[in-house]
N, C-alpha and C positions, 0 to 999 in steps of 0.2 A: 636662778635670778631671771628677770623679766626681761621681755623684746625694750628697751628704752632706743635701741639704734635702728628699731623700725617704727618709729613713731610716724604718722601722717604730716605731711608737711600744707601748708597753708601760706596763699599767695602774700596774703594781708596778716603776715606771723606779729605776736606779740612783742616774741625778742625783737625783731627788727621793726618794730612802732614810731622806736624812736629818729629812726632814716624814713621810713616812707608817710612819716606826718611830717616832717623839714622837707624830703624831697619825693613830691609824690609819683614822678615818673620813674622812678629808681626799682621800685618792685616788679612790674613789668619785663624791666629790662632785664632785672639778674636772672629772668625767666629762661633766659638764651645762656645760661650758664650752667654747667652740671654741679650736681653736689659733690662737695670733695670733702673729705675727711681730714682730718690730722691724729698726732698721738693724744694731744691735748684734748681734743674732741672725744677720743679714745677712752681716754682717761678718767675725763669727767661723766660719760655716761658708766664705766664700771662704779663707779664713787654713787652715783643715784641709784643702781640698781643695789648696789647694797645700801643704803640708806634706806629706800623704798622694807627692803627685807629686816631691816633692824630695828625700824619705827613699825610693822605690823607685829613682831615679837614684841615690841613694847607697850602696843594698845590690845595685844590679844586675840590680834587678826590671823597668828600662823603660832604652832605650838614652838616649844624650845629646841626638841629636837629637830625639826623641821629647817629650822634654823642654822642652825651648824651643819645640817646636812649640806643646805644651798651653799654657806660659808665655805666647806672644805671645797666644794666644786667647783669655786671661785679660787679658790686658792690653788686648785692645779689645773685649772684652764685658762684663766685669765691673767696676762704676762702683766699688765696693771695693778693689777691688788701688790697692795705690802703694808706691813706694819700700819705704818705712816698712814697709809688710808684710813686703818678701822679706826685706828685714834682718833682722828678728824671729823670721821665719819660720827662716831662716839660722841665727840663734843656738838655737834649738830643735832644730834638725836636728842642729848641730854637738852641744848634749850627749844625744842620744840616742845617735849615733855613737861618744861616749866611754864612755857603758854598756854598747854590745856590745863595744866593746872593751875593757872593765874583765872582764866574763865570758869573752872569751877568751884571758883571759890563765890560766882557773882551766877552762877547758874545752873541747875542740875541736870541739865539736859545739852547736853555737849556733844555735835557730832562730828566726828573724825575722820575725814577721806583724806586719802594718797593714792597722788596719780589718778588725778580727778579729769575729765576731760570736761573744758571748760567753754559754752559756748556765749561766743560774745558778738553773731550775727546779727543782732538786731543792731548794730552799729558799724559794722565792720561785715564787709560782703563775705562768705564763708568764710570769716572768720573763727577760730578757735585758738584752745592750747592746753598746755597740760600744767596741772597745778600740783607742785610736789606735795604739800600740805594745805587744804583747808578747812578751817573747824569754822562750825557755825554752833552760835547759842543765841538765847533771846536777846535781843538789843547789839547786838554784836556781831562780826564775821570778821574772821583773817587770814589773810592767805600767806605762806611761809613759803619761799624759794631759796632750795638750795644751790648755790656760786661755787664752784669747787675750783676756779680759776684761782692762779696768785699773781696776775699780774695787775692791777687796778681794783684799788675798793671800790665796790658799786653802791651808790646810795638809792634807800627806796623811799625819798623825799622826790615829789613829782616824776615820780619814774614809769612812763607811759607803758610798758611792760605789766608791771604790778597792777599799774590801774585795770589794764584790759582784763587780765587774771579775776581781779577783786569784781569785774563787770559781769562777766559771767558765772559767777558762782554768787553772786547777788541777783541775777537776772534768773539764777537756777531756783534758790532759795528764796528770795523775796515774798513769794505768796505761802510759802509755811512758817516763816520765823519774821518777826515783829523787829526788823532790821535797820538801826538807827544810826551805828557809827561802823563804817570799814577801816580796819588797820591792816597792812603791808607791810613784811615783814623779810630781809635777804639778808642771808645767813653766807659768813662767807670763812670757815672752821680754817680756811690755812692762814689768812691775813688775819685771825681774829677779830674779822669783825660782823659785827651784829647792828645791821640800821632799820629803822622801823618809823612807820608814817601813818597818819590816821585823817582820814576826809569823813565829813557827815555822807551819809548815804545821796542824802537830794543833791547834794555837788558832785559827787560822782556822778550821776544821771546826767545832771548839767552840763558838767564836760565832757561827756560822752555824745549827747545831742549838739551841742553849739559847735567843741571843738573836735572832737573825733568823727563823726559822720559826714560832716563836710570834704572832710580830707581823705577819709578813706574811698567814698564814692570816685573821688577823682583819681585818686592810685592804682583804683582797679580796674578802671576803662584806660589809666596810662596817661592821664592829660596833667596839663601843670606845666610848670619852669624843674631844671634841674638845678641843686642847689647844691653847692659843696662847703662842706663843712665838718665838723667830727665827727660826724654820724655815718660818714664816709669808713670809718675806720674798717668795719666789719660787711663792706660791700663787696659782692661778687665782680662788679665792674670796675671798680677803686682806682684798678693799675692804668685800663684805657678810656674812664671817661674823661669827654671832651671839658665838662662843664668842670672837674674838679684842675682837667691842666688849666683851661683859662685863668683859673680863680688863684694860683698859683705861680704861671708865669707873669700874676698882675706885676708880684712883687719884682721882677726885673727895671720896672720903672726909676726904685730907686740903687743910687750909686754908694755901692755897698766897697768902693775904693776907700772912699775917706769919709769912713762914717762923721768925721766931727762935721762934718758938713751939716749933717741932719741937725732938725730943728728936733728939738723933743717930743714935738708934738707927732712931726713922723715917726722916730723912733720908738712912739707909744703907740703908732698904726702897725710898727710892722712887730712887735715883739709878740701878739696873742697868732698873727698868721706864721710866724717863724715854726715853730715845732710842726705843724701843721703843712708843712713846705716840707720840710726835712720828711717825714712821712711817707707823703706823697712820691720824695727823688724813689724812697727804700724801697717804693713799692713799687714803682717801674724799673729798676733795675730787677727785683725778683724777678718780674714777668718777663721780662726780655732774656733772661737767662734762662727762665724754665723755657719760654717760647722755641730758644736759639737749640735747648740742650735736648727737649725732648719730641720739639716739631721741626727741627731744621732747619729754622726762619732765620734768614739771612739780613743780617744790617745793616746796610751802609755806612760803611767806614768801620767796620768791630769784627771782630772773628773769636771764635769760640779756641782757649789754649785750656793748657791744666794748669789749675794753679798751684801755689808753691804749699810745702806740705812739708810733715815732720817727725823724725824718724822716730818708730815705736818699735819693743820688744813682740817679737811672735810667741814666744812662750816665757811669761815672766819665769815660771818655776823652771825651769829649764835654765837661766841666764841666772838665778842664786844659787842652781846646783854645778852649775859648771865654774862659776866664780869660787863660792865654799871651795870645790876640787881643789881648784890652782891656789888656794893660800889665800884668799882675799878676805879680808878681816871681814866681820857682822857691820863694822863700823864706819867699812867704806862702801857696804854694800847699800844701809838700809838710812834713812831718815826718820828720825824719832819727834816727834810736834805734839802738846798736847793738843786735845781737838778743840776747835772754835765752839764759842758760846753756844750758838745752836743747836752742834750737835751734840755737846756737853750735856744740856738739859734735857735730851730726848734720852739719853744713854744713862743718865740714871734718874731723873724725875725732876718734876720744875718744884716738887717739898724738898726733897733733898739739895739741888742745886740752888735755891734759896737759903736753905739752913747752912748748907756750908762755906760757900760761897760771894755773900750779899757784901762780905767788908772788901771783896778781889775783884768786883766788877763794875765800872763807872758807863755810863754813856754820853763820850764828851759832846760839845754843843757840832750841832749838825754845820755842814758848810754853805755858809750866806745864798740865797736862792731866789729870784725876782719870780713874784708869781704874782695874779690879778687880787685886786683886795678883796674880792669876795673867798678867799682862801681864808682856814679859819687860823690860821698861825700866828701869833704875835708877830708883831714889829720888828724890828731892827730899825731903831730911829734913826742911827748916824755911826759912822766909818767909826769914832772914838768907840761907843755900846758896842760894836761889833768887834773890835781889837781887844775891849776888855772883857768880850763871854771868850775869847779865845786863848787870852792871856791864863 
C-alpha cells in the first residue's frame, strides 16, 4: 500500500480552505502547532490507501494478483483493516467506476488518475493537494474525494476544498482537453452518502481570481481579523484562541436564569451560537486536561484526581470456566439479544435482510428538533402534527 501518511503538508491546504478563507490569520498560527494524529486519522488513511489499490485493479493500473498481494499485507500489518472497511471501501470503488462510465458514454477518451497531486498556486501561494480521483474528458472534468469519516455528512455543493481540487486539475489540464463544465464529487461509503456539484469552468476561474486570491495572499503573510466560527471545528488553535473565547463568552450577556425573559428575538440570536458554545466549553476542558495530565500545568483552583471507573473481568474465559465449575447455570451466566438492525444486516446481507425482514422493521418518526430553515427537513407545523406523527 502507498505512503498516504507521508503526504506533504501545505501552509494554505485545501481541506482547511474553508477556515483560512473565514479566518485568514488562522493558518499562520496553527504553524506553531505540531501535527498530531489520531485513530481516526489512522484509519481513514488505511481506507484511502486501499481504495487507492482497488480502484488501480479496477482501471488496470496494477494486475489481480498484485492485489491481493498488497491486500493480505494489510491484513496482517495494519490493526485498521476489517471487514467493514473492504465493503465500504468496495461501495466507493464501485460508484467511482460508474462515473467513468457515465463519461464514457459522452466521450472516448477518458483519463483516469489517482492520487493526483494537484497544483492550485496560481491562486493560492504554495498551494497544492491531492486528489483521490480525477478523470478528465472532453468538455468535462471531475474530481472525486473519498470521506471515510461517520461523523457529519459533507456536502460538495460550494465546498472550497473540492473547488481548489477541481482548480488544479483544471489549471493542469486546461490547455489539452476543451474544458467547459467541472463537477465535484465526495463520497462518503459509511453515511452512504454521495453529494456531487457542478460549476461552468469560467466561474470557477472567477471565484478563484475575485474570491480566493484575495484571501489567500492575506493568510499567508498572516494579516486579517480573526473570526470564529464553525470553521473553528478542525483548528489546531480552537482550544486557546483568544478570538473564538471572546465570541463565545459574548453570550454570557444574556440571563440564561429565566429564560422567559427573553424576547424571541434574542432567543433566535442565541440558538445558532448555542452548539457552537457548547463546542467550544469541550474543547477547552480537553486541553486543560491533556495540558494538566501530560505537561504538568497547574490551574488555579483544579487539581488533577482519578476519576471514577468500573469494574471489568481480567479473563472473561476464566470467569465462565470457574462459574461452569461451581454449578452456575449457562442461564445466569450469559445474556442472549438478538443483534440490532445494523448489525443484522451486515451479518447476513441487506437482500436477505430485506427479503425477510421488511414486514419486522418500522422506523418510527424521529424526535422533534429545532434546526435553521435552510435545513432540508420538512416542517412540523404545530405541537397537535407533532402529537399526531407520534401518536
Amino acid at each position: 500500500m502507498s505512503g498516504h501518511a507521508q503526504r506533504e503538508h501545505a501552509i494554505l491546504s485545501a481541506s482547511g480552505a474553508s477556515r483560512w478563507m473565514a479566518c485568514s490569520p488562522s493558518a499562520q498560527l496553527e504553524e506553531q502547532y505540531e501535527e498530531q494524529s489520531s485513530v481516526f486519522a489512522e484509519e481513514g488513511t488505511a481506507a484511502h490507501e486501499l481504495a487507492e489499490d482497488y480502484l488501480k485493479r479496477e482501471v488496470g493500473e496494477i494486475a489481480k494478483g498484485t492485489f491481493t498481494r498488497r491486500l493480505n499485507k494489510m491484513k496482517k500489518n495494519n490493526e485498521h483493516y476489517s471487514q467493514a472497511m473492504f465493503d465500504y471501501v468496495e461501495n466507493y470503488a464501485t460508484i467511482v467506476m460508474e462515473h467513468i462510465s457515465d463519461l464514457k458514454k459522452h466521450s472516448s477518451d477518458v483519463l483516469v488518475l489517482l492520487e493526483e497531486r494537484l497544483d492550485f498556486s496560481r491562486w493560492v501561494p504554495q498551494g497544492f493537494g491531492t486528489g483521490d480521483v480525477v478523470l478528465v474528458a472532453e468538455e468535462t472534468l471531475e474530481v472525486i474525494d473519498l470521506k471515510y469519516g461517520k461523523g457529519v455528512a459533507v456536502s460538495a455543493e460550494n465546498n472550497p476544498q473540492m473547488r481548489l481540487y477541481a482548480l488544479g486539475a483544471l489549471n493542469q489540464f486546461e490547455m489539452l482537453y476543451d474544458i467547459h463544465k467541472v463537477r465535484m464529487t465526495i463520497v462518503q461509503p459509511r453515511l452512504d452518502s454521495v453529494s456531487t456539484d457542478e460549476i461552468d469552468a469560467a466561474d470557477l476561474l472567477k471565484w478563484a481570481d475575485e474570491t480566493v486570491k484575495p484571501k489567500a495572499d492575506k493568510a499567508i503573510e498572516g494579516e486579517g481579523q480573526f473570526q470564529a466560527g464553525s470553521h473553528c471545528r478542525f483548528c489546531k488553535a480552537k482550544s486557546e484562541c483568544r478570538a473564538r473565547a471572546e465570541a463565545n463568552l459574548e453570550m454570557a450577556k444574556f440571563d440564561f436564569q429565566d429564560p422567559p425573559l427573553l424576547s424571541h428575538e434574542e432567543i433566535a440570536e442565541i440558538l445558532p451560537k448555542a452548539d457552537e458554545l457548547q463546542k467550544w466549553a469541550k474543547d477547552i476542558q480537553s486541553h486543560a486536561l491533556d495540558q494538566a495530565e501530560r505537561h504538568g500545568v497547574k490551574y488555579p483552583g483544579y487539581k488533577l484526581v482519578e476519576g471514577r471507573s468500573n469494574r471489568k473481568y481480567t479473563d472473561e474465559k476464566a470467569v465462565i470456566k470457574t462459574l461452569k465449575d461451581n454449578g452456575v447455570s449457562e442461564e445466569d451466566i450469559f445474556e442472549k439479544k438478538v443483534r440490532g438492525i445494523t448489525k443484522m444486516e451486515k451479518a447476513i446481507g441487506k437482500k436477505p435482510f430485506s427479503e425477510y425482514l421488511a414486514d419486522y422493521v418500522i422506523k418510527p418518526a424521529g424526535k422533534p428538533t429545532l434546526v435553521p430553515e435552510s435545513d432540508k427537513r420538512p416542517e412540523i407545523n404545530s405541537i397537535d402534527s407533532a402529537k399526531a406523527d407520534f401518536s
